[in-house]
LOKE-991658 format. One record per atom (N, C-alpha, C, O): residue in three letters; chain; atom name; x, z, y. Coordinates in steps of 0.02 Angstrom, whole numbers, plus 50000, padded with zeros to 5 digits. Atoms other than C-alpha are relative to their C-alpha. Layout:
REM LOKE-991658
['Ala' 'A' 'CA' [X Z Y]] ...
//
This chain:
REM LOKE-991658
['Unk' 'A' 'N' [50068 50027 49998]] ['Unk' 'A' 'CA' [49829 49939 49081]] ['Unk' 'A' 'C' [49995 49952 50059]] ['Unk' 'A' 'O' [50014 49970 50114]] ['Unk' 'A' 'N' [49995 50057 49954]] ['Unk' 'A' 'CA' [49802 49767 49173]] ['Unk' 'A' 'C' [49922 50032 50042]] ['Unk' 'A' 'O' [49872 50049 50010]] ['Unk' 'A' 'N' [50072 49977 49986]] ['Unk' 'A' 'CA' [49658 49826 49310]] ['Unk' 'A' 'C' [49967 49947 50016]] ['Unk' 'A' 'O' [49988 49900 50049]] ['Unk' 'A' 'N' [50043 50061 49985]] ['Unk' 'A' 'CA' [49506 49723 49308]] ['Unk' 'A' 'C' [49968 49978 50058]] ['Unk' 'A' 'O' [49922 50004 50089]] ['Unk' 'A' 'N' [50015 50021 49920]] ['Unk' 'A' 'CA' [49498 49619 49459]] ['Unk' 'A' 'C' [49996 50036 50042]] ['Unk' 'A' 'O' [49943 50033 50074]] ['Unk' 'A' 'N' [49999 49940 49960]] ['Unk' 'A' 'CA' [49543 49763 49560]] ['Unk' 'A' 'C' [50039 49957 50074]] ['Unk' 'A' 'O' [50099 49944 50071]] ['Unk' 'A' 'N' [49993 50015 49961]] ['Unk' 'A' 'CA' [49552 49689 49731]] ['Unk' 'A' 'C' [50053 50019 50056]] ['Unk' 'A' 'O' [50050 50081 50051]] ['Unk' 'A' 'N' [49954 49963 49958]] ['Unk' 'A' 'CA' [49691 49734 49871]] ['Unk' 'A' 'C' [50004 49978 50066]] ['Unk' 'A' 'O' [50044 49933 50079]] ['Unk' 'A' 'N' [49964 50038 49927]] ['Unk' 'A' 'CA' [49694 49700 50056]] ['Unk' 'A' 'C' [50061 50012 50023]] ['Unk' 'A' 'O' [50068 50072 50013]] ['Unk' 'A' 'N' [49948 49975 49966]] ['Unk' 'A' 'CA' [49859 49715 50138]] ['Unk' 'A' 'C' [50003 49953 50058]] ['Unk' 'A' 'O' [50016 49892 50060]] ['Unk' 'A' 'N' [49969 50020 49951]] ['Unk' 'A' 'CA' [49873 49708 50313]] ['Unk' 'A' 'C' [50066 50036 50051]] ['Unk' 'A' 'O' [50078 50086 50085]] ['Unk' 'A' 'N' [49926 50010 49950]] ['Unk' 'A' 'CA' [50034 49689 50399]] ['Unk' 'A' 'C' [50039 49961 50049]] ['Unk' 'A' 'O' [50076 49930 50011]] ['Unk' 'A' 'N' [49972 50052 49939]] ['Unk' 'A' 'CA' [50110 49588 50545]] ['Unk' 'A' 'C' [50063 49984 49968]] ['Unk' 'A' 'O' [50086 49937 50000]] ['Unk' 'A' 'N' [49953 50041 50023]] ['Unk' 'A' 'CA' [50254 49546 50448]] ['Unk' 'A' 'C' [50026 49971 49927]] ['Unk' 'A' 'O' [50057 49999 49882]] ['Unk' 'A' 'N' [49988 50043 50030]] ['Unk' 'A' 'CA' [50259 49386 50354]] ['Unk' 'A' 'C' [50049 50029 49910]] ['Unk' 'A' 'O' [50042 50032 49849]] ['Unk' 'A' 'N' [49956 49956 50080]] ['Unk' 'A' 'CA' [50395 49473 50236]] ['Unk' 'A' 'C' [49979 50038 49976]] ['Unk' 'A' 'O' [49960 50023 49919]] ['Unk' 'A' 'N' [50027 49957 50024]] ['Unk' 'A' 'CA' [50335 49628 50208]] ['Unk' 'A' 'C' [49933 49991 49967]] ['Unk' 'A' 'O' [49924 50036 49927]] ['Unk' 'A' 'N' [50040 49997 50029]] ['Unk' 'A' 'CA' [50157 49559 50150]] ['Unk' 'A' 'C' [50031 49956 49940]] ['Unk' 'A' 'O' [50001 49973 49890]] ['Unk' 'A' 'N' [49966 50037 50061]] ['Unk' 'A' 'CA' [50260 49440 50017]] ['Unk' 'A' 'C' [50041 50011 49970]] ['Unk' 'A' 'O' [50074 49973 49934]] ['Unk' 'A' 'N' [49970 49993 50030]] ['Unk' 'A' 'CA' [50345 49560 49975]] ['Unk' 'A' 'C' [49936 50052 49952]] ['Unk' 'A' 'O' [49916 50054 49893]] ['Unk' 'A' 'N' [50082 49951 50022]] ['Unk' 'A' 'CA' [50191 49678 49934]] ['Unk' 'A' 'C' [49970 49947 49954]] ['Unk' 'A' 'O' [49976 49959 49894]] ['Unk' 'A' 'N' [50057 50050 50032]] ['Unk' 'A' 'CA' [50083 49535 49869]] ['Unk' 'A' 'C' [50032 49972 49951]] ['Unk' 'A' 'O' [49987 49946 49918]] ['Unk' 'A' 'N' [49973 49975 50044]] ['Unk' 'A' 'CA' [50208 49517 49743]] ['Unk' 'A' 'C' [50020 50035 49959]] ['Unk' 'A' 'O' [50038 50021 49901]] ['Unk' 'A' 'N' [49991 49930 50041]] ['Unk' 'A' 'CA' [50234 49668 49686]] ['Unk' 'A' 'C' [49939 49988 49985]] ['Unk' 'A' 'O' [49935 49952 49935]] ['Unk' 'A' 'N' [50098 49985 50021]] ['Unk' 'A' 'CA' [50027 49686 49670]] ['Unk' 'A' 'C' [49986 49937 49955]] ['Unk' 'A' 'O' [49949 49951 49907]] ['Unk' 'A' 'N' [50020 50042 50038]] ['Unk' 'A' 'CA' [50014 49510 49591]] ['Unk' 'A' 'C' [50027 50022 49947]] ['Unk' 'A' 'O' [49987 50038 49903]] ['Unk' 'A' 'N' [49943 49988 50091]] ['Unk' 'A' 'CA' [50140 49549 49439]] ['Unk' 'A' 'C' [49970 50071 49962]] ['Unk' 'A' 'O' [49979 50092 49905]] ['Unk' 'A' 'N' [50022 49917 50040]] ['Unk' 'A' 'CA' [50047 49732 49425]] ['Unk' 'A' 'C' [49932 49956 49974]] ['Unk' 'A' 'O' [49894 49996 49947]] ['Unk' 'A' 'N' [50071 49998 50016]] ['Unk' 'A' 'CA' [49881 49630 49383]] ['Unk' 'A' 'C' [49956 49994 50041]] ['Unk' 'A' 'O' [49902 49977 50018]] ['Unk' 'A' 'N' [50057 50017 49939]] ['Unk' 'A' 'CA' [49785 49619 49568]] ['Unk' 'A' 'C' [50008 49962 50027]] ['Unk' 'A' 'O' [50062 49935 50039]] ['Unk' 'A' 'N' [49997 50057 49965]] ['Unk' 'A' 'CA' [49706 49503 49657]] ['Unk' 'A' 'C' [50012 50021 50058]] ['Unk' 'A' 'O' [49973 50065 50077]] ['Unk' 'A' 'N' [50001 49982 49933]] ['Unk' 'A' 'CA' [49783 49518 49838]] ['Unk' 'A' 'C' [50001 49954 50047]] ['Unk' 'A' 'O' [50032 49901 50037]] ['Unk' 'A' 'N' [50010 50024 49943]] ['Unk' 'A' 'CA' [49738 49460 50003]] ['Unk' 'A' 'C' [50048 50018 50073]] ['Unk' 'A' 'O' [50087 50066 50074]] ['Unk' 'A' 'N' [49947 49956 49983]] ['Unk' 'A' 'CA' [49831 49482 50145]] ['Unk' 'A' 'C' [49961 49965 50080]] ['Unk' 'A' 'O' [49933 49910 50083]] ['Unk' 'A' 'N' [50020 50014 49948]] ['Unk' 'A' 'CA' [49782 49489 50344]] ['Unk' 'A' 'C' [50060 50020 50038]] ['Unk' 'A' 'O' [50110 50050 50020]] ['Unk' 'A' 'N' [49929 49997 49957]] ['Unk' 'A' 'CA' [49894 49485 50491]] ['Unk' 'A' 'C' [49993 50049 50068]] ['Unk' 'A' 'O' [50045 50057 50101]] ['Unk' 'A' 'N' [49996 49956 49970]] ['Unk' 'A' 'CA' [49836 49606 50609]] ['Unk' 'A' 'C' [49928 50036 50006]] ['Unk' 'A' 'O' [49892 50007 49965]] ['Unk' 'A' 'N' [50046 49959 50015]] ['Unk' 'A' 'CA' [49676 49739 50636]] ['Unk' 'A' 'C' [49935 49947 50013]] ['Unk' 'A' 'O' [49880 49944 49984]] ['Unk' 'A' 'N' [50102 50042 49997]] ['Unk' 'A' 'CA' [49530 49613 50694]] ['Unk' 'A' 'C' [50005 49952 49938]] ['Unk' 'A' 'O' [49949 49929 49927]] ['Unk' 'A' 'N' [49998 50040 50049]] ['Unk' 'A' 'CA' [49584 49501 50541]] ['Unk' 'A' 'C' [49997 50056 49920]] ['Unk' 'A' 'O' [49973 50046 49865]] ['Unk' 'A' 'N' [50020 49941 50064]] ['Unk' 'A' 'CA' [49594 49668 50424]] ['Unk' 'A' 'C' [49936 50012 50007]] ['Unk' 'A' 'O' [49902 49990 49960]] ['Unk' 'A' 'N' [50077 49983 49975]] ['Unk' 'A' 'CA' [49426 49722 50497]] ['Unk' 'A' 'C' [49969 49951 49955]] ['Unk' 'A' 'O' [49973 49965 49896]] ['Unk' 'A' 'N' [50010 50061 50017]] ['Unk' 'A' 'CA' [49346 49543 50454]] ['Unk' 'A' 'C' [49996 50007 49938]] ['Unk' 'A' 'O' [49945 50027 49911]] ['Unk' 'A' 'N' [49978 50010 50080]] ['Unk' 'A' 'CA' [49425 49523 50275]] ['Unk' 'A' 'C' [49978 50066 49961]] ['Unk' 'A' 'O' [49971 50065 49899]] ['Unk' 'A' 'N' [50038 49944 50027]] ['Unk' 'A' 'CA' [49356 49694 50243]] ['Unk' 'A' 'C' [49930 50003 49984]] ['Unk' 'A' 'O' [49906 50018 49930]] ['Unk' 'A' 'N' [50076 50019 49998]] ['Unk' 'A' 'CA' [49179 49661 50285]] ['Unk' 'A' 'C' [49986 49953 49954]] ['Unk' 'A' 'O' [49944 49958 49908]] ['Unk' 'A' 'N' [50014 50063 50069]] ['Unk' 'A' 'CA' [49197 49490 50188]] ['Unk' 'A' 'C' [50024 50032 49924]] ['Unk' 'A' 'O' [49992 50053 49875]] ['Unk' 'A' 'N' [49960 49990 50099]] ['Unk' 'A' 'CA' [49293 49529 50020]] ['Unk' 'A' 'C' [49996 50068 49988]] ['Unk' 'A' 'O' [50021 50081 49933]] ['Unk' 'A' 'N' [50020 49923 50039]] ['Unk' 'A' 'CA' [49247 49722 49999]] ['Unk' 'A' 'C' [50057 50021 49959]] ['Unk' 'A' 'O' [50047 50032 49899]] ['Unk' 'A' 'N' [49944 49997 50052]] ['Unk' 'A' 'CA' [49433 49754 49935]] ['Unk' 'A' 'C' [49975 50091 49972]] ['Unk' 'A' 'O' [49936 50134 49992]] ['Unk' 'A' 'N' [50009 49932 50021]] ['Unk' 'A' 'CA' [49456 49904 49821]] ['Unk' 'A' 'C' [50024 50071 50018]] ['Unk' 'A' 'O' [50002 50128 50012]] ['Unk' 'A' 'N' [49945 49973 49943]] ['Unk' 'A' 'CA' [49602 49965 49925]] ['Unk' 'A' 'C' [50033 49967 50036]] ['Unk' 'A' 'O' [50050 49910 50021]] ['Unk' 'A' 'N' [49978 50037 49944]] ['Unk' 'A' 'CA' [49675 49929 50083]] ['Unk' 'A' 'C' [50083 50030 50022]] ['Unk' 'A' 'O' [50083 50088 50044]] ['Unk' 'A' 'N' [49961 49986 49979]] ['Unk' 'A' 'CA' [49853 49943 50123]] ['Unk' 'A' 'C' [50030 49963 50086]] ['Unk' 'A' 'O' [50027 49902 50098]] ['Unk' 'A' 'N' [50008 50005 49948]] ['Unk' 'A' 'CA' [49898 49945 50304]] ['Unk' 'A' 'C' [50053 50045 50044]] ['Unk' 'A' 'O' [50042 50105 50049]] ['Unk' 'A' 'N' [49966 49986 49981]] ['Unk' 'A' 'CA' [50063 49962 50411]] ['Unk' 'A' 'C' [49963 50026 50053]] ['Unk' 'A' 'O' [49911 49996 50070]] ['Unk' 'A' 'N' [50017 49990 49959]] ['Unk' 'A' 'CA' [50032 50065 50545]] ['Unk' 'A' 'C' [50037 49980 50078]] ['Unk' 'A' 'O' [50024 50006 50132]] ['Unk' 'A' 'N' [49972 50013 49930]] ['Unk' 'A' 'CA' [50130 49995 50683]] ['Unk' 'A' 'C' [50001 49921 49997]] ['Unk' 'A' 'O' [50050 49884 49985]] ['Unk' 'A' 'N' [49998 50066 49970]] ['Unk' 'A' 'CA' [50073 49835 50723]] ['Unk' 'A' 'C' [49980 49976 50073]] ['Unk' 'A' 'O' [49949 50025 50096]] ['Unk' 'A' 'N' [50019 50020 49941]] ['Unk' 'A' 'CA' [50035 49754 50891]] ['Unk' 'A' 'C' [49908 50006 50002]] ['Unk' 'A' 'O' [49867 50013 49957]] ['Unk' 'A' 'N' [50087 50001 50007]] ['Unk' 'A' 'CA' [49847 49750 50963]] ['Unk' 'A' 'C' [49971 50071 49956]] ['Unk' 'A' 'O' [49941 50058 49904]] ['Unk' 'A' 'N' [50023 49976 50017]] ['Unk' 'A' 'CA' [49803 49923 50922]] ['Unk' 'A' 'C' [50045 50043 49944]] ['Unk' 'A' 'O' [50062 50102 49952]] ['Unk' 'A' 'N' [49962 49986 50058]] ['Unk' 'A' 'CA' [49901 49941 50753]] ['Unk' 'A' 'C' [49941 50052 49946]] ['Unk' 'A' 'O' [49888 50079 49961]] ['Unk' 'A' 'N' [50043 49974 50030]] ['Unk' 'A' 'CA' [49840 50013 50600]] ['Unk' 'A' 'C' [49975 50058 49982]] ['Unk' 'A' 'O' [49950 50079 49930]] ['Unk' 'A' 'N' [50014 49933 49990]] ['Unk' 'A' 'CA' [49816 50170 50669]] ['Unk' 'A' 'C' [49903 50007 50021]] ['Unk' 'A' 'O' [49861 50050 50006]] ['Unk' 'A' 'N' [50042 50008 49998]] ['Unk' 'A' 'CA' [49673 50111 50727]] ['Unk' 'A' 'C' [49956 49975 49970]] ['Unk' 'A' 'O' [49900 49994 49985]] ['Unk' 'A' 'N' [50019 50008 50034]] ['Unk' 'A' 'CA' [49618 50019 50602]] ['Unk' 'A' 'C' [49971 50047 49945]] ['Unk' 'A' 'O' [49922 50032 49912]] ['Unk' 'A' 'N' [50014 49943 50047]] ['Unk' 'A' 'CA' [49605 50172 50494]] ['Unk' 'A' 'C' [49931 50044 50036]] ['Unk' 'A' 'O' [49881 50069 50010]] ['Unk' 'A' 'N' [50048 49949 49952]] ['Unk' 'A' 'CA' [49504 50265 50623]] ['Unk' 'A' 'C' [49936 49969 49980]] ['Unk' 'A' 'O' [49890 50005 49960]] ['Unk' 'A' 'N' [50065 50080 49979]] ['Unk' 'A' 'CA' [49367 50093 50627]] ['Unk' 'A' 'C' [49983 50038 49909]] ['Unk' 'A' 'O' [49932 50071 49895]] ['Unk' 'A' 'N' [50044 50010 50072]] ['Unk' 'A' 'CA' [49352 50108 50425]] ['Unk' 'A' 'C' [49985 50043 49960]] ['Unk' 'A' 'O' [49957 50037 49906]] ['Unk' 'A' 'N' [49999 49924 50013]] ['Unk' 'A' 'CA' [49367 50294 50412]] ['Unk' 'A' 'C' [49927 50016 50033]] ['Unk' 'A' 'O' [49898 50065 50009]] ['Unk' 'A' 'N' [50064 49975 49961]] ['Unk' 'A' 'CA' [49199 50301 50534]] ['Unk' 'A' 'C' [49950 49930 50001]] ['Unk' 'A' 'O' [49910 49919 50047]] ['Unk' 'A' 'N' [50062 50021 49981]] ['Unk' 'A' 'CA' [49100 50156 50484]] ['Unk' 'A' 'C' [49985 50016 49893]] ['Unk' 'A' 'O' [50019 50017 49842]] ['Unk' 'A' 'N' [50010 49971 50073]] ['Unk' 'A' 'CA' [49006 50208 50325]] ['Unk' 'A' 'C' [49989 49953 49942]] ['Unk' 'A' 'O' [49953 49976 49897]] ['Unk' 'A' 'N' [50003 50038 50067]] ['Unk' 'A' 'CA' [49019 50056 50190]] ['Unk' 'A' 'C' [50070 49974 50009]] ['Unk' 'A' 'O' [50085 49916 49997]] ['Unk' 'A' 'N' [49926 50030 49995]] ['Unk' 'A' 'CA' [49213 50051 50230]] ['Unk' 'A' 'C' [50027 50065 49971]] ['Unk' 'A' 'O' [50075 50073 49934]] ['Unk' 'A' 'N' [49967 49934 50000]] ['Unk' 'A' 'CA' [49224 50233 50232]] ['Unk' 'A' 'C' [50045 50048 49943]] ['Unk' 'A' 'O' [50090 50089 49951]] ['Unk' 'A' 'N' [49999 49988 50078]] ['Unk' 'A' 'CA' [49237 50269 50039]] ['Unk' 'A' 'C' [50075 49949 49986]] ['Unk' 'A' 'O' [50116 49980 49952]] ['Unk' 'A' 'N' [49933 50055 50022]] ['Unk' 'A' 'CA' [49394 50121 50015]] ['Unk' 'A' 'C' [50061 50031 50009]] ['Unk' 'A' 'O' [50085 50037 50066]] ['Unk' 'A' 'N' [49934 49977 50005]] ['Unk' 'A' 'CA' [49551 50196 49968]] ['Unk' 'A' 'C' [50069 49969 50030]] ['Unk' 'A' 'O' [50096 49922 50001]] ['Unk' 'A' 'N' [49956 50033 49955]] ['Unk' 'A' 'CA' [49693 50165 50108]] ['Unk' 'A' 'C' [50084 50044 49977]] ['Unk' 'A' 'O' [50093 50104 49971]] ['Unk' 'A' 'N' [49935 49994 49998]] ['Unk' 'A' 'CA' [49887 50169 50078]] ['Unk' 'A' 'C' [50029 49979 50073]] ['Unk' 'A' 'O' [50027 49919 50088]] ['Unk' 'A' 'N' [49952 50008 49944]] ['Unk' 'A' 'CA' [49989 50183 50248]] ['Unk' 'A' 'C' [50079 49980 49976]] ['Unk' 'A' 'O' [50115 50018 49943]] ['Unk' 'A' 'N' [49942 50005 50004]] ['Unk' 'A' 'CA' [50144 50085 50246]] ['Unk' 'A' 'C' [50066 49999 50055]] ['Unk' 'A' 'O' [50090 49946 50074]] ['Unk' 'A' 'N' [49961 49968 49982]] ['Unk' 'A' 'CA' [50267 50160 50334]] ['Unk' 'A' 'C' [50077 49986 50036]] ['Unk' 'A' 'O' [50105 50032 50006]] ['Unk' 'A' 'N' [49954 49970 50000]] ['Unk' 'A' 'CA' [50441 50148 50410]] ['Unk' 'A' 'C' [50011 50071 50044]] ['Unk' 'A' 'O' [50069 50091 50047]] ['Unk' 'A' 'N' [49996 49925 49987]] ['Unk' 'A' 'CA' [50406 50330 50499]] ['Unk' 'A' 'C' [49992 50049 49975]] ['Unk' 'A' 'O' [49971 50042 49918]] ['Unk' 'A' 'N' [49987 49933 50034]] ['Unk' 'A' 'CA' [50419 50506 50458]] ['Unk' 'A' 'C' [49932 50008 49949]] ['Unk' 'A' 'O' [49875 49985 49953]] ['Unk' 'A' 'N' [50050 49961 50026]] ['Unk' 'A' 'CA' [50326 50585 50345]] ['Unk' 'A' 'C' [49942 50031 50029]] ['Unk' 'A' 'O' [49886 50029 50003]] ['Unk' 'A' 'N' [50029 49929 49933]] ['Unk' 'A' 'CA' [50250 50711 50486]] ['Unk' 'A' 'C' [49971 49953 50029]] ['Unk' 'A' 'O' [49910 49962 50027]] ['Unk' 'A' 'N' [50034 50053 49979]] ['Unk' 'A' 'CA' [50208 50544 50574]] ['Unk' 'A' 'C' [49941 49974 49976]] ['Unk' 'A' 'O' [49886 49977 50003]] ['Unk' 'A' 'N' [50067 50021 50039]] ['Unk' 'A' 'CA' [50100 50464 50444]] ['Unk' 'A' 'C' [49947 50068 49992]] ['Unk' 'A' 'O' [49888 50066 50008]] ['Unk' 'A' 'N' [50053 49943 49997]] ['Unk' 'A' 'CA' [50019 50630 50418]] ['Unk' 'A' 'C' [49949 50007 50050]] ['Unk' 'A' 'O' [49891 50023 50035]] ['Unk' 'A' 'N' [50036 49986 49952]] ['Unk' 'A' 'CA' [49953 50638 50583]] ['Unk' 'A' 'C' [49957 49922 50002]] ['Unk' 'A' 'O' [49900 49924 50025]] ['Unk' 'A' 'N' [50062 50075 50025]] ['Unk' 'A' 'CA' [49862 50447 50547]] ['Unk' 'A' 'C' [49957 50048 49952]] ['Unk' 'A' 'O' [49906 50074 49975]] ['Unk' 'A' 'N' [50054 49974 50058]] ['Unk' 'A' 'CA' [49778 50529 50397]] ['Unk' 'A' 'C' [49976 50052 50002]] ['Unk' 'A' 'O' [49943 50071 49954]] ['Unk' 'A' 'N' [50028 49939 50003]] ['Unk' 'A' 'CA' [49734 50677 50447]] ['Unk' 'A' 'C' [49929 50007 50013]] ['Unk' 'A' 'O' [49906 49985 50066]] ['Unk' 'A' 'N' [50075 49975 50001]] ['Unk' 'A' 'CA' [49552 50738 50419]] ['Unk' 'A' 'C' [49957 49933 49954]] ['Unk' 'A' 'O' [49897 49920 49953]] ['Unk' 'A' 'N' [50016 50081 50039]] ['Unk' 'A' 'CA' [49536 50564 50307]] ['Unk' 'A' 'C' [50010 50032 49930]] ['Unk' 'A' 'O' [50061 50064 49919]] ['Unk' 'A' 'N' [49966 50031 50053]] ['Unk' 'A' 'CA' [49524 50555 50129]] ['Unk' 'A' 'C' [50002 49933 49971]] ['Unk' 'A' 'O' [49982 49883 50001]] ['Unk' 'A' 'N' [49976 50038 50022]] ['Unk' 'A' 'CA' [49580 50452 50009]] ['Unk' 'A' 'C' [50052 49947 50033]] ['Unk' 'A' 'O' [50050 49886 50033]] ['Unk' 'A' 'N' [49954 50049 49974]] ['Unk' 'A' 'CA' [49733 50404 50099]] ['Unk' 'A' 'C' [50074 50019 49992]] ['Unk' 'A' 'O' [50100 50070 50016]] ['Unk' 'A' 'N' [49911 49986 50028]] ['Unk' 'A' 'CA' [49921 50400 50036]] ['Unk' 'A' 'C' [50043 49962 50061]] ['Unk' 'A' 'O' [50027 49923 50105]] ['Unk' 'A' 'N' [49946 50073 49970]] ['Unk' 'A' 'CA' [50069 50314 50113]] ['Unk' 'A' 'C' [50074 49982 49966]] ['Unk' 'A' 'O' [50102 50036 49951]] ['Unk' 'A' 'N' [49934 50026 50008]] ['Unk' 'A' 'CA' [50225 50248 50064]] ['Unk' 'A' 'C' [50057 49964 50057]] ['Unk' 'A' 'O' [50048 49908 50082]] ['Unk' 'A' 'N' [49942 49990 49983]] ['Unk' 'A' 'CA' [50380 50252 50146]] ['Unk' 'A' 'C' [50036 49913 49990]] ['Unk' 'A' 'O' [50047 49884 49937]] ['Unk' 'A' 'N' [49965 50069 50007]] ['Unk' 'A' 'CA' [50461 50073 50202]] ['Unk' 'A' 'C' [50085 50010 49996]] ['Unk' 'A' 'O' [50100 50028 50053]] ['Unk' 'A' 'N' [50019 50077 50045]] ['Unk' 'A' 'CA' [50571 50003 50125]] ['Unk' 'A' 'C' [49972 50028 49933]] ['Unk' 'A' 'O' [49981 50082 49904]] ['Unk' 'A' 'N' [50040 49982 50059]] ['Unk' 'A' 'CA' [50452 49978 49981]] ['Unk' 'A' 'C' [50015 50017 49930]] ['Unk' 'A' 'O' [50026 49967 49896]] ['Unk' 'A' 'N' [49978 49983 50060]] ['Unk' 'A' 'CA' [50491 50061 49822]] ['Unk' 'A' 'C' [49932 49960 49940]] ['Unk' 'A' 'O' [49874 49980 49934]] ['Unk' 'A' 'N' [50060 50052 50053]] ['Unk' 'A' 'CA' [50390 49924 49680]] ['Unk' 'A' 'C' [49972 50041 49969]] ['Unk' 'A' 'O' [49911 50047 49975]] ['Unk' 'A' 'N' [50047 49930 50049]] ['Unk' 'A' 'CA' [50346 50069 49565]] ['Unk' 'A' 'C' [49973 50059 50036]] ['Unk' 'A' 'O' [49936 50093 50000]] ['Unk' 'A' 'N' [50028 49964 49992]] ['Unk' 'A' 'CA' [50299 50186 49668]] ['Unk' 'A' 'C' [49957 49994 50032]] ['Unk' 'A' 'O' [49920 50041 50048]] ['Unk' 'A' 'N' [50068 50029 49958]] ['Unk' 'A' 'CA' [50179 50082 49764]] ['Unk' 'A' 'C' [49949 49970 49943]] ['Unk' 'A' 'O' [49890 49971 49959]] ['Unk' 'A' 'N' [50052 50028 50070]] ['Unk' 'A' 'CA' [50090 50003 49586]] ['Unk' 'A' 'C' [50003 50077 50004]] ['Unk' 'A' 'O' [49982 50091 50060]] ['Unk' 'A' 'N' [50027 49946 50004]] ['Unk' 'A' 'CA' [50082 50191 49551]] ['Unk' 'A' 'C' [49936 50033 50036]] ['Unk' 'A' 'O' [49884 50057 50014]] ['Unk' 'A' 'N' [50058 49967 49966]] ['Unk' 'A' 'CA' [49992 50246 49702]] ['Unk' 'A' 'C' [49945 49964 50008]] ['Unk' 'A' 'O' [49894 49994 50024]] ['Unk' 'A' 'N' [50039 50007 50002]] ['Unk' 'A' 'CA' [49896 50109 49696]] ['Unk' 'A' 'C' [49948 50015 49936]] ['Unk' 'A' 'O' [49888 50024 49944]] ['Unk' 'A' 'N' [50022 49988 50049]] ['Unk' 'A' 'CA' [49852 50138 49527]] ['Unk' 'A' 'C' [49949 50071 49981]] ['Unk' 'A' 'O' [49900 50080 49945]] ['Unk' 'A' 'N' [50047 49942 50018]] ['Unk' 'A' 'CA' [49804 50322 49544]] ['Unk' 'A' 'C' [49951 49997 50041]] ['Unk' 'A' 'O' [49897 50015 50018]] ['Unk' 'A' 'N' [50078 50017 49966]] ['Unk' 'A' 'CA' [49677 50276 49702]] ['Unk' 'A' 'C' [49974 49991 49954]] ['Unk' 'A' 'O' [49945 50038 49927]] ['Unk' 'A' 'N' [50041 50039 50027]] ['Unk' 'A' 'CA' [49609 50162 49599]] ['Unk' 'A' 'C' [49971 50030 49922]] ['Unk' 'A' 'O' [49931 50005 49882]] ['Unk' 'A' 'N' [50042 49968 50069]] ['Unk' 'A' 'CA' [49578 50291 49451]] ['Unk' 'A' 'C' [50023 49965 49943]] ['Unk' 'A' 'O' [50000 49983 49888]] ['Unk' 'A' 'N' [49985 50022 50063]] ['Unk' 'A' 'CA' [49680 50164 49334]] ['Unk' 'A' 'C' [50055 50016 49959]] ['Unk' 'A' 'O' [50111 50010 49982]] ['Unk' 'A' 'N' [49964 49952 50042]] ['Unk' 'A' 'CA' [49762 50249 49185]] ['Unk' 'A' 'C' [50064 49935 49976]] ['Unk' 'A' 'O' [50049 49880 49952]] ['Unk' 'A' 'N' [49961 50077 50021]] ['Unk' 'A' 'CA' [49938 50131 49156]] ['Unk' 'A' 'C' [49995 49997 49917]] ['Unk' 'A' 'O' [49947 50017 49885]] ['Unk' 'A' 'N' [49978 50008 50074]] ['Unk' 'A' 'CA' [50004 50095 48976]] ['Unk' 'A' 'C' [50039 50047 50004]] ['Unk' 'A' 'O' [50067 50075 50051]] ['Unk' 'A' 'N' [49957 49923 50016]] ['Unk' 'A' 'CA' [50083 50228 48891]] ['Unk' 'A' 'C' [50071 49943 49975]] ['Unk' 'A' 'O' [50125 49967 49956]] 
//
């Protein structure tokens, strides 16, 4: 199932990693955007109201550890389904998400299907059989 205009922020500090993402998400069917570090995720959040936000947590300026915290505690962000992308532990990302819902992560390097998946089940959209 192609999802309808289902929006995606992804922010990440590196150039590759969002083109490689924003590829993957274009070919699944979404429109994605892409910011380069947390005051430009912040921003692009407020403006474009994505549907989900994916968001490395180790970037410079804060990283998107903090970013999560900001959109986890202001209340018309709070509800937006966040994917953490990852190259740390498991046990690591956990402790970002903890006491949060709606928040997954995926494990760098990026597996294409299993990131259209998770975005897919946030987003409540049922694929093709």
């Amino acid at each position: 199932m192609t999802p309808p205009n289902k929006k995606v922020l992804i922010v990440d500090d590196s150039r590759t990693i969002q083109e490689q993402l924003r590829m993957i998400l274009v070919e699944a069917g979404f429109q994605v955007f892409c910011a380069f570090d947390t005051m430009q995720g912040m921003m692009m959040t407020q403006q474009m109201k994505p549907d989900l936000i994916i968001v490395d947590i180790q970037m410079p300026a804060g990283g998107g550890g903090m970013l999560i915290q900001r959109l986890k505690t202001i209340s018309h962000t709070s509800q937006i389904p966040l994917i953490i992308s990852t190259s740390l532990s498991r046990e690591e990302a956990e402790k970002v998400a903890a006491g949060h819902t709606n928040i997954r992560y995926v494990q760098k390097p990026i597996d294409p299907g299993g990131l259209v998946a998770e975005v897919r089940s946030l987003l409540g959209i049922i694929p093709d059989s």
